[in-house]
C-alpha positions in Angstrom: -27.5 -1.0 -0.7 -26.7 0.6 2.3 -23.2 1.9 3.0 -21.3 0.8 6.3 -18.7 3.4 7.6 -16.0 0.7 6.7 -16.9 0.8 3.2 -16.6 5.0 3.0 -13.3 4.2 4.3 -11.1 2.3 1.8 -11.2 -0.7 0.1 -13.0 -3.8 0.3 -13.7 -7.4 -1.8 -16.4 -8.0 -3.5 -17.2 -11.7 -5.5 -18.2 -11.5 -9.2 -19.4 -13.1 -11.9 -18.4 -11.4 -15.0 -19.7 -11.6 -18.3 -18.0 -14.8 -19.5 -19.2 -16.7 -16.2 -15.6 -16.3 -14.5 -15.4 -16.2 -11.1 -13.5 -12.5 -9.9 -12.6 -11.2 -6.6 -13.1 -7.6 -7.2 -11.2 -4.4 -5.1 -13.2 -2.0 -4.7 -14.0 1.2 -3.2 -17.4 2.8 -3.0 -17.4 4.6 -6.3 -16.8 1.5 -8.5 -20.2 0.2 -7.7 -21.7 1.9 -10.3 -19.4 0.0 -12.8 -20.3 -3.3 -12.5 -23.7 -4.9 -13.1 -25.1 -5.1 -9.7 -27.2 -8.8 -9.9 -23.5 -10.6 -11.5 -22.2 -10.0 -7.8 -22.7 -13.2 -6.1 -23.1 -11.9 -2.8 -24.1 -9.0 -1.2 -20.9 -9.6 1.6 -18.1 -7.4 1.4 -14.7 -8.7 2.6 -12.0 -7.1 4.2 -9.1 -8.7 1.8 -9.1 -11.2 -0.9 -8.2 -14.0 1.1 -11.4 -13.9 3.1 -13.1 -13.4 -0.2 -11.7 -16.7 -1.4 -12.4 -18.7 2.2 -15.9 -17.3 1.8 -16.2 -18.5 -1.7 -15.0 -21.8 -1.1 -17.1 -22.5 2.0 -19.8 -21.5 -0.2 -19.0 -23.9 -2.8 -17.9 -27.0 -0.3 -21.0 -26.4 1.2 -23.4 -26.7 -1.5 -25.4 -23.2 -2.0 -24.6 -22.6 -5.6 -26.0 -26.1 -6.7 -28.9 -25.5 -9.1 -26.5 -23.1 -11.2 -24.5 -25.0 -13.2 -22.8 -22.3 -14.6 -22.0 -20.9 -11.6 -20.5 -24.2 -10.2 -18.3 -24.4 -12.8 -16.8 -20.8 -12.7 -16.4 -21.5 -8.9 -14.6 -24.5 -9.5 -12.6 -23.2 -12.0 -11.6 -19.9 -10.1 -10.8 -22.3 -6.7 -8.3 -24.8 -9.1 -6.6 -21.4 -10.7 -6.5 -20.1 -7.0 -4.9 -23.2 -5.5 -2.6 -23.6 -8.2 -1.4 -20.4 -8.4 -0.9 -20.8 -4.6 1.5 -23.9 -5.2 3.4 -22.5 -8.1 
């Protein structure tokens, strides 16, 4: 993966799915690549805060790209409900 000069600057968002199939908006800075498993990201976009993160990801979702992964759909709709609700709380 090639490194932009914002990402040797400071922190970014990144969209994972860990290892229970939850949906996580990661921050990050350049050196914590190396301690996540590099095909559970779910895109290779980095964001600029957590909120485009989430607009991204729901887009994404609304859309229709993840169909064909079940599991996926399911971690995405669960992490957009907890997001929204949290929102409202």
């Amino acid at each position: 993966m090639g490194w932009g000069a914002e990402m040797d600057e400071g922190v970014y968002y990144r969209i994972y799915l860990t290892p229970k199939n939850e949906v996580s908006i990661e921050c990050m800075q350049w050196f914590d690549e190396n301690d996540y498993t590099a095909d559970r990201f779910m895109s290779e976009r980095t964001f600029e805060t957590e909120a485009d993160a989430i607009k991204y990801l729901s887009k994404q979702y609304n859309v229709g790209k993840t169909r064909g992964f079940p599991v996926v759909n399911h971690a995405i709709q669960n992490f957009l409900g907890n997001t929204i609700k949290n929102i409202l709380d």
